[in-house]
C-alpha distance (Angstrom), angle and dihedral (degrees) to the residues before:
residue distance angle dihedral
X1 . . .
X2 3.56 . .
X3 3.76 124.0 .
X4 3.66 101.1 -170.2
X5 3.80 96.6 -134.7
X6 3.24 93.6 -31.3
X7 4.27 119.3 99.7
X8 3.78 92.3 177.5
X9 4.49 90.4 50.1
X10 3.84 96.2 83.3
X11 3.92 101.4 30.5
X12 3.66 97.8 114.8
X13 3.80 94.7 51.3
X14 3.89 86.7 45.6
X15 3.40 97.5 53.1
X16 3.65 98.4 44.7
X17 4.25 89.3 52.5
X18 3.84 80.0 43.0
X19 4.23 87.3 58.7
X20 3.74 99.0 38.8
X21 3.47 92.2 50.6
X22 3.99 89.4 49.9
X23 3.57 98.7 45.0
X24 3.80 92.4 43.0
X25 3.90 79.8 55.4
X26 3.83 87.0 55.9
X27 3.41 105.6 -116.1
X28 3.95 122.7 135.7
X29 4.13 115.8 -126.8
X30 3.93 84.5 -172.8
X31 3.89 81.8 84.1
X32 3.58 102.7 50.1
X33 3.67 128.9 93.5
X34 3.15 108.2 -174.8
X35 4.56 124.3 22.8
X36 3.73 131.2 -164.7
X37 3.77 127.8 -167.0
X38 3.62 115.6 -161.1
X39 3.90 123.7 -158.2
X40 3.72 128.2 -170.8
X41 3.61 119.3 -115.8
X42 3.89 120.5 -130.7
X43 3.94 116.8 -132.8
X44 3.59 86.9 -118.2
X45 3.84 93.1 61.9
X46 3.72 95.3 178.9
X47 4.11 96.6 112.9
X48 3.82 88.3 65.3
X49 3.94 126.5 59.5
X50 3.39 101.2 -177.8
X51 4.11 135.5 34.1
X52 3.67 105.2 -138.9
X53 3.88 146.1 10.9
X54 3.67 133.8 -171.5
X55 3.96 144.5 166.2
X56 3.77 117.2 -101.9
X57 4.25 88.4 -111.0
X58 3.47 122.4 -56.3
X59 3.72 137.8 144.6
X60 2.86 109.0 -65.4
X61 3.70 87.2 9.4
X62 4.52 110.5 -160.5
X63 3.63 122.7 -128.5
X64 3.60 122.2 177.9
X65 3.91 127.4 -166.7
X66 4.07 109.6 -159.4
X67 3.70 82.3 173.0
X68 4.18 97.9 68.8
X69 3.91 105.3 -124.8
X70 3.57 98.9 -29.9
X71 4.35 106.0 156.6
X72 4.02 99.3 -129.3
X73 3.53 95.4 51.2
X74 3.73 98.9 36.2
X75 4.01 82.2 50.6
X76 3.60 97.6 42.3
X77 4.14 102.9 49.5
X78 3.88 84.8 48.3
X79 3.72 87.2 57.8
X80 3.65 89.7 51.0
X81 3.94 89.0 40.2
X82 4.16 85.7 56.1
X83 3.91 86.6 49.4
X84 3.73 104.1 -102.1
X85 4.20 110.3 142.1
X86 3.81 119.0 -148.1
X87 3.74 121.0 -58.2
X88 4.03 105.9 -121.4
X89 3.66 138.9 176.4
X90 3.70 138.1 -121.9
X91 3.68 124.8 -138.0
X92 3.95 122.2 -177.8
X93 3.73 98.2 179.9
X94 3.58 115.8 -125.5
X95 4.13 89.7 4.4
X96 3.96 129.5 57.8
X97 4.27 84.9 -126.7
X98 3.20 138.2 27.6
X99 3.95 149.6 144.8
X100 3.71 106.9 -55.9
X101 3.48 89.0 -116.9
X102 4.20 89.7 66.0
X103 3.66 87.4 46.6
X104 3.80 132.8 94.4
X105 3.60 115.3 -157.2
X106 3.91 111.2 -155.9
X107 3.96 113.8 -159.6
X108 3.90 106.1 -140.7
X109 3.89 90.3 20.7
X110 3.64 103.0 114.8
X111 4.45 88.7 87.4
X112 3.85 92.4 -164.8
X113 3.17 110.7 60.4
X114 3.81 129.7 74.5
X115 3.72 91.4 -128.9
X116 3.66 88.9 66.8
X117 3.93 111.7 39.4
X118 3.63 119.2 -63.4
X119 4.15 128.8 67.3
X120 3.98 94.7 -110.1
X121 3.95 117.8 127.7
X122 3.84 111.8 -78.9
X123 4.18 113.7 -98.2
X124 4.20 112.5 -94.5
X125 3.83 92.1 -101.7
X126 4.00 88.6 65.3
X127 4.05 91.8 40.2
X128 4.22 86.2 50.2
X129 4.12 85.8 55.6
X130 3.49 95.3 48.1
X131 3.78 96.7 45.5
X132 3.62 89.8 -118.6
X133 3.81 94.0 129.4
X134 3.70 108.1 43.6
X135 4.05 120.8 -136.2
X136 4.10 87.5 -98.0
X137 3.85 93.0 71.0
X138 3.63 98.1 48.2
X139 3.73 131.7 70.6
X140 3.25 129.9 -150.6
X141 3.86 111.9 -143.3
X142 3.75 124.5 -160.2
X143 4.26 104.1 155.9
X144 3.35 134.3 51.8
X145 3.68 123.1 -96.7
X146 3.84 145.0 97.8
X147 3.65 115.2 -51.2
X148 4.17 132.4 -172.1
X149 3.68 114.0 -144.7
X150 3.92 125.3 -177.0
X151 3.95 140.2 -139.6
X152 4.31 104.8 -92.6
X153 3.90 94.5 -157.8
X154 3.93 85.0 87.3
X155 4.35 133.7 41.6
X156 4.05 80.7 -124.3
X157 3.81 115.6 119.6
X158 4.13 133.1 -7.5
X159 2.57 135.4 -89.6
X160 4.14 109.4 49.4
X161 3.80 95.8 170.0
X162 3.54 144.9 16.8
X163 3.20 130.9 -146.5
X164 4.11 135.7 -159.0
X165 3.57 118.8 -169.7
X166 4.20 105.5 -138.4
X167 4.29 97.2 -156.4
X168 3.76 99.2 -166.5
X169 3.53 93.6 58.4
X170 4.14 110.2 18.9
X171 3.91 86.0 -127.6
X172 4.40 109.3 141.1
X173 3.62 106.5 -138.1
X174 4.14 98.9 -142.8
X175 3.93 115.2 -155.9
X176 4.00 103.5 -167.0
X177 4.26 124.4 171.1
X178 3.49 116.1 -145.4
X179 3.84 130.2 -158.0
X180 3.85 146.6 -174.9
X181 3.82 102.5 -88.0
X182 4.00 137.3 116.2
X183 3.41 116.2 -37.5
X184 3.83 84.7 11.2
X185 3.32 98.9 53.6
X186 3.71 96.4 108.7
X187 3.36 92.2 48.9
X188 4.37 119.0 136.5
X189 3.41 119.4 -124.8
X190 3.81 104.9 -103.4
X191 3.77 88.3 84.5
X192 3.60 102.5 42.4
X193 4.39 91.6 55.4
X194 2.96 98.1 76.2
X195 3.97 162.9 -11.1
X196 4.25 105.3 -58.3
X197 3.75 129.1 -151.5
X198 3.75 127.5 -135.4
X199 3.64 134.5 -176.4
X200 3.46 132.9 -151.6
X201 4.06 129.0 161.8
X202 4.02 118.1 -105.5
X203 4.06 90.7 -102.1
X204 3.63 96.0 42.4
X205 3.63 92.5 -125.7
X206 3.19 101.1 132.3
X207 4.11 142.2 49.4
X208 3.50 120.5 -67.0
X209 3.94 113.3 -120.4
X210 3.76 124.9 -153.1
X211 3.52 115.4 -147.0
X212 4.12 127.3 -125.5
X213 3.49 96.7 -122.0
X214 3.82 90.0 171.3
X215 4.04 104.4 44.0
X216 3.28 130.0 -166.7
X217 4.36 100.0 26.0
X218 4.34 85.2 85.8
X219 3.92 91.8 -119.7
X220 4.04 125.4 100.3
């Protein structure tokens, strides 16, 4: 099928040869969470404008992979697929917050974090919705004081994550350390200095934004 510039044009005719073809095969979608259809990119890549798509969960939730089996987007649609949005940053200008309205909120901003565009770990706000940081490595801070947190790339010391509640708004404040191990071993330095803060919105329904604690050098 051709989809004349268009990935997302023939997607229900794909994914219904995709099924026949799977249940002739006699395997049972019934049992599967969570499906993927992979397509292979031409050289001339012109006919398609973007290289994935995916629900935001759902059971079955769709992914689709215009990009073959390339890792980030294989990675990144099953995020989507498992109900994690976009991970974003937040820039305040001259300051590391402000007013929303003095903000600029920049969709695949957050660099190191699969959910925006690389193939590092996901931040601790995204591993808290998925379960993949249990309640016993977080902590949940509510008074001033001086607090230890610890990398999350390893099951080495707790806490992983904290996390401030911000009342007037519902937003969690996430405070995650980073270091220089597995997938984020390449990682640059900027992460790995210090304590970073995410944001995400008390129903998780919308990105998560990482805030420019240093403004005014261009990095987060």
């Amino acid at each position: 099928y051709n989809g004349d510039g268009d990935c997302y044009f023939g997607l229900p005719l794909w994914e219904d040869a995709a099924k026949q073809a799977v249940v002739s095969a006699g395997i049972d979608l019934a049992k599967y969470h969570h499906i993927m259809y992979f397509y292979n990119r031409s050289a001339d890549a012109s006919y398609c404008r973007v290289y994935g798509g995916s629900t935001l969960g759902g059971n079955p939730s769709l992914s689709h992979s215009f990009d073959g089996t390339g890792q980030y987007v294989i990675n990144h649609e099953t995020g989507h697929g498992l109900g994690l949005n976009h991970a974003s940053s937040y820039k305040c200008g001259s300051k590391a917050i402000d007013i929303p309205t003095n903000c600029k909120i920049s969709e695949y901003g957050d660099s190191y974090s699969l959910m925006a565009g690389s193939l590092y770990h996901i931040n601790a706000a995204h591993k808290i919705q998925e379960n993949w940081m249990e309640t016993n490595k977080t902590l949940q801070v509510s008074s001033g004081g001086n607090y230890t947190v610890y990398a999350h790339e390893t099951d080495g010391s707790t806490p992983q994550a904290l996390i401030i509640d911000k009342p007037d708004t519902k937003d969690k404040y996430y405070l995650e350390y980073r270091k220089i191990y597995g997938f984020d071993a390449s990682l640059p330095s900027e992460p790995v200095s210090g304590a970073s803060i995410i944001i995400q919105d008390a129903l998780a329904a919308d990105n998560t934004k990482r805030i420019d604690t240093t403004p005014g050098d261009d990095l987060i």
